[in-house]
N, C-alpha and C positions, 0 to 999 in steps of 0.2 A: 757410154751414154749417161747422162744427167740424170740427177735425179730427179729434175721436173717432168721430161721426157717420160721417163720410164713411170712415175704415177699417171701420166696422160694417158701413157700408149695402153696402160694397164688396166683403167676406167673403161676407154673405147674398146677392151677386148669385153670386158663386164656387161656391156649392153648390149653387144651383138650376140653373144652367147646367151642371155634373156630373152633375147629378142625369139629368137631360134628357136632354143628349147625351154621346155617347163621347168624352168629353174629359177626360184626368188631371188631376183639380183642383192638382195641385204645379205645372204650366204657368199656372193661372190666378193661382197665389200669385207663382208669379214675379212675372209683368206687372204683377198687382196691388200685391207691394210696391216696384216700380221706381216704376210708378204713384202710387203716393200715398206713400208716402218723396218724391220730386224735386219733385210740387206744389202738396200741401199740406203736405209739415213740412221743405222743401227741403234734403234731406239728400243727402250725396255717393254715393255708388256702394261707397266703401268701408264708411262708415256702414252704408248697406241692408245688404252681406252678412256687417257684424256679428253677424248672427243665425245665419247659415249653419250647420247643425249637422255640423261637418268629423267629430269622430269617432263622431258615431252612423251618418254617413256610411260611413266607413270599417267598422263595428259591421256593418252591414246586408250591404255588399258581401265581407268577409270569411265571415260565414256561408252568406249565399243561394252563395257560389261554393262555399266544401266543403259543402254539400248536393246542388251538381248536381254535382262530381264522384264525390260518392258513391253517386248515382242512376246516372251512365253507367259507372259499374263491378261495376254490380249489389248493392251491400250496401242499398240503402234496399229491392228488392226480399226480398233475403234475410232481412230483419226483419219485414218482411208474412209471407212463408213460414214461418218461424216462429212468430209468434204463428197460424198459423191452424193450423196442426198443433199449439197446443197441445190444440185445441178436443177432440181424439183421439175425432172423434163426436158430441160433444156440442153439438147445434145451437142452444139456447137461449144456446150462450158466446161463440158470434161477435159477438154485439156488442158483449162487453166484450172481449173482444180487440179486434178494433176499436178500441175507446174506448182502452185500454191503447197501441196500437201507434199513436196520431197522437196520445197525449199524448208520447210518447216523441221522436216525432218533431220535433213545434213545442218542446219541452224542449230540444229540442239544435241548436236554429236555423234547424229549416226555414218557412218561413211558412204560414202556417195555410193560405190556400186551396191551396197547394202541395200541403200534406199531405191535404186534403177532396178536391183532384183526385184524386190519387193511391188512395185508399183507399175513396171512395163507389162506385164502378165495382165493385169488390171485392166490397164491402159488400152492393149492389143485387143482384148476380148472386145472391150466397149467396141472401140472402134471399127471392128470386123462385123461386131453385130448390128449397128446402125449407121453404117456408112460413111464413117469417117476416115479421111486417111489416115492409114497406120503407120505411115512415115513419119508425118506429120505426129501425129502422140509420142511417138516413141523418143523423136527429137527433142520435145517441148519435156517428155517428162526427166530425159538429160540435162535441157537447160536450167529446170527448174533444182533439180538438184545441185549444181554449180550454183546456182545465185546464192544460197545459204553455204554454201559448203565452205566460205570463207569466214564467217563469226567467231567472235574469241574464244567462242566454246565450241567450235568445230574442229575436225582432225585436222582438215589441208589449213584452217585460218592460225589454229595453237604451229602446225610446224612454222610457214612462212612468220610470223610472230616472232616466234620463238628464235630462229635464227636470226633476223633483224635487230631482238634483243641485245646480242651482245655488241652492238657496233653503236658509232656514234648517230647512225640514223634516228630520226625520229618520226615513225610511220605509224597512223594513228588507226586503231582496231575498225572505230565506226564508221571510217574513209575505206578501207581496204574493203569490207562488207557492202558499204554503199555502192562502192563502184562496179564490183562483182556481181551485185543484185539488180543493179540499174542495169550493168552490159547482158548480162542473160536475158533478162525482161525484156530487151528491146527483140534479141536477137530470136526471144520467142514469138513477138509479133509480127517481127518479118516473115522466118517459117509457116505461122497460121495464115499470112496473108499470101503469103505463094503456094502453100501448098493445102490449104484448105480445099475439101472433097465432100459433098455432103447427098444423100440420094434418097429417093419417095420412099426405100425401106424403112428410113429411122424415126421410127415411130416415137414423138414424141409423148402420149400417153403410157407405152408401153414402156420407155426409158423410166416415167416416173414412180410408175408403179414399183418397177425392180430395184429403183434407189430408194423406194419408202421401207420397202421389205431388208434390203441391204441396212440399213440403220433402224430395224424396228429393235437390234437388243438393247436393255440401258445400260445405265454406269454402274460395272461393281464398286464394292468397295476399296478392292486391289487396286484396280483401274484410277479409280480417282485420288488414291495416297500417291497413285507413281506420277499424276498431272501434279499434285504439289509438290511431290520431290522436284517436275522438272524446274515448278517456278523456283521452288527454292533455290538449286543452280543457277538459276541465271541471275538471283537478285546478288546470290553470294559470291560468284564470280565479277559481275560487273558492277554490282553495287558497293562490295563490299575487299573487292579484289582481292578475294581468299580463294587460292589453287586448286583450279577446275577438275584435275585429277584425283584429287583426295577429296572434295566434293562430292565427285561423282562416284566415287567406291562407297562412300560414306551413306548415299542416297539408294546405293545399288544395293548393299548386304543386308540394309534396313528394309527396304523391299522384299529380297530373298529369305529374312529371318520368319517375316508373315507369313510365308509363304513355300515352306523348304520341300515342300510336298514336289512342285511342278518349277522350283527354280534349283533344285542339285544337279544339274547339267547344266547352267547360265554362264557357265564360265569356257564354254566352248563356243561361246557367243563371241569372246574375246577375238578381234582382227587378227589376230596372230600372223598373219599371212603380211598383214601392212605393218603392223610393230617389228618384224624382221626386217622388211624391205629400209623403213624408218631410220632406225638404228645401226643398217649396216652400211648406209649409205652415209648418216650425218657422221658417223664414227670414221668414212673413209676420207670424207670432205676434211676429216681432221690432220688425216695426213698428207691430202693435200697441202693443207697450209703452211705443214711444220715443212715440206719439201719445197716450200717458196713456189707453190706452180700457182696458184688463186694469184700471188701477186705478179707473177711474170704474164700470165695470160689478160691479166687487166689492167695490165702498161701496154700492153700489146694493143688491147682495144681502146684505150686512150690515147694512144700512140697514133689513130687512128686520122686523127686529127678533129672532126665532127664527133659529139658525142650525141646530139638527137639521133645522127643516121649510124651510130654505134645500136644507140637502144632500141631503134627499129629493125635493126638487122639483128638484135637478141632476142627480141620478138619473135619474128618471122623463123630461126633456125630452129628455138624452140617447139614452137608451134608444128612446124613439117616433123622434127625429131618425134615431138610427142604422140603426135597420129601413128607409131608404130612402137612407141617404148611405155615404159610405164610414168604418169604425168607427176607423181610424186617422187620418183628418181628425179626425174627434172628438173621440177623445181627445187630438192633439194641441193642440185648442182649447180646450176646456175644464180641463185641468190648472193651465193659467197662471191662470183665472178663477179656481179653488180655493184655489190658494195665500193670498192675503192671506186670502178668511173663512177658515181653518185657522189662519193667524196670529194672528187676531182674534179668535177665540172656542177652548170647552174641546172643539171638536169633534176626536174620534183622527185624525191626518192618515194614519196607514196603513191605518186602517177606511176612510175616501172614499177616498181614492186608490183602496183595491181595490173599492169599489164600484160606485167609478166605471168601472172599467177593468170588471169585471162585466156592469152594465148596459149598455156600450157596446156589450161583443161578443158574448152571449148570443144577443143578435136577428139576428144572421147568419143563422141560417135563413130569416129572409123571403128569398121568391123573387126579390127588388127587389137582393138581395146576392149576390157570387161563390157562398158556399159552397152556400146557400138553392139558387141555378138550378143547381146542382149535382147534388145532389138530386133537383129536378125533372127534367133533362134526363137520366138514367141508371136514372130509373124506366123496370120492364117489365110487362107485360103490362098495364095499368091504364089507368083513363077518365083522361084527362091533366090534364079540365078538373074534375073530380071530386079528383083528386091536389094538384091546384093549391091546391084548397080549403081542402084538409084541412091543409096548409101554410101556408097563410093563416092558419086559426084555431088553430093548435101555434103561431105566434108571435105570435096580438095576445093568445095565454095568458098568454107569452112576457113580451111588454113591457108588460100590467098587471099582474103578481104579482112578474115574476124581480129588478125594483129597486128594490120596496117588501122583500121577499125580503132582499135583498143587502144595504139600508139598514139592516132589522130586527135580521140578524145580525153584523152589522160595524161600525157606524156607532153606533146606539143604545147597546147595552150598553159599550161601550167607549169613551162620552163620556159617561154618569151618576154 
């Protein structure tokens, strides 16, 4: 057997054994690329962690740490209170606050399901207590985390970025954001408009009262150095295009020094869990390359003849893949696939790229994903296996429209 073969066949055992059991596929890409790097393309030790990706590494662990120092100091709370006191009553806006307050969030580093944990709990209780559908919040406070979750100072926007880096593409940060933040926002509207639920319980005085009291604490002064650390991130990353990772360490320990009382645990705040996944995948995607399979599988699909109905059919496999694997394996796999047909043909590489990245993470809401049993698990009062359902059928909606969707409007008109 080939060596392209045998890293294929080796990947596809990787995901199904994830899939299965509780085990972080970035441990099976290790093994895997120690694995077949040393015996079938007998490459050294230093060779395999050529691939290693040190500064998305560094990317990842700088943000997820000033996110949970600024959760144990209470400002990512004080941003939920806030946005929900804007609501001043009005019960049909919680879920665009919502959507607004975990795009805000994943915008500025924290990881998506970080911020779906955080905010569905929220989300569910509103909704149960004044009659709003729970599906419906729960969906919306998913979409709205995808719409930021692609920002150059976000974890999913720094990876896809970051691998786009090295190639001769050129896919631009405020494009790939826009479009991610546009297609969620639509696809928030569609949900509130089909699935909006509203009943004589939901007392709008009473909502208001309980948002005045939810935002009556002020600003510490903790609170308000970690709102400047965050601007100062965003002006020094995109202003100034100095390294979101050492940035965000730099903002984080500066934080943590004020404060070592209630931040000497902030560093288990660190994703650990997605820095593994990260790293064992981009470091396996390395040896892919070195075994010639990224280039033989995308002659393949070039070979194809059509490359529009190439990039819709990478949409589309994705998107069903991801509704049961993890969406940042995903895209870390299929970006490098992309790359050569985008080389090869007139298709926009920043239209796939963001389609790609689209269709991957839209489907989160399957209950087979973090954010999806999220959702399910913080619903109240409801038949469970009735709720399930309805989950179920909101994303196989989900993954046969949102990447033919994504492809239609990013992809197509901007490669004719």
């Amino acid at each position: 057997m080939s060596a392209e073969l045998i890293s294929i066949a080796a990947l596809g055992v990787m995901f199904v054994v994830a899939t299965l059991l509780p085990i972080n596929i970035g441990i099976l890409a290790f093994i895997g690329a120690f694995v077949v790097g040393t015996a079938s393309l007998g490459l050294s030790e230093d060779e395999i962690f050529e691939g290693f990706p040190v500064s998305l590494f560094v990317t990842i662990v700088g943000v997820t740490y000033l996110f949970s120092v600024a959760q144990r100091n209470g400002t990512i709370d004080l941003l939920v209170r806030v946005g929900i006191r804007l609501v001043r009553g009005r019960a049909a806006l919680v879920p665009w606050v919502l959507f607004g307050v975990a795009a805000v969030l994943t915008a500025f580093g924290t990881f998506t399901p970080a911020a779906v944990a955080l905010l569905v709990p929220v989300g569910m209780n509103f909704a149960y207590r004044y009659g709003i559908s729970q599906l419906m919040v729960g969906m919306m406070v998913i979409s709205g985390a995808h719409a930021g979750a692609f920002s150059p100072i976000a974890v999913s926007g720094a990876l896809v970025l970051g691998m786009v880096d090295g190639t001769p593409l050129a896919v631009s940060p405020l494009a790939l954001f826009l479009a991610s933040f546009a297609f969620n926002a639509l696809l928030s509207a569609l949900t509130f408009l089909l699935l909006r639920r509203t009943t004589p319980e939901a007392a709008p005085s009473q909502l208001g009262e309980e948002t005045e009291q939810t935002g009556a604490a002020g600003v510490t002064w903790r609170q308000g150095l970690t709102l400047v650390a965050l601007a100062v991130l965003v002006i020094g990353a995109l202003g100034f295009h100095l390294e979101i990772g050492f940035l965000a360490l730099a903002a984080g320990a500066v934080l943590a020094l004020v404060d070592m009382k209630n931040q000497s645990k902030a560093v288990e705040g660190i994703s650990w869990h997605t820095i593994l996944l990260v790293a064992g995948m981009v470091t396996y995607v390395g040896i892919l390359e070195k075994a010639g399979t990224i280039d033989t599988i995308s002659r393949g699909a070039a070979g194809m003849g059509a490359p529009l109905f190439v990039a819709l059919l990478l949409c589309l496999v994705v998107a069903v893949v991801s509704a049961f694997a993890s969406s940042t394996a995903i895209l870390t796999a299929i970006i490098p696939i992309a790359v050569p047909l985008l080389l090869a043909s007139h298709v926009s590489a920043v239209g796939l790229v963001a389609a790609l990245a689209i269709s991957t993470t839209i489907v989160d809401t399957s209950p087979f994903s973090t954010n999806g049993a999220l959702v399910l698990s913080n619903a109240r009062g409801v038949d469970r296996e009735r709720f399930y359902k309805r989950i179920i059928g909101y994303t196989a909606g989900i993954v046969g429209i949102g990447p033919v969707l994504a492809w239609g409007f990013l992809v197509l008109p901007a490669s004719l």
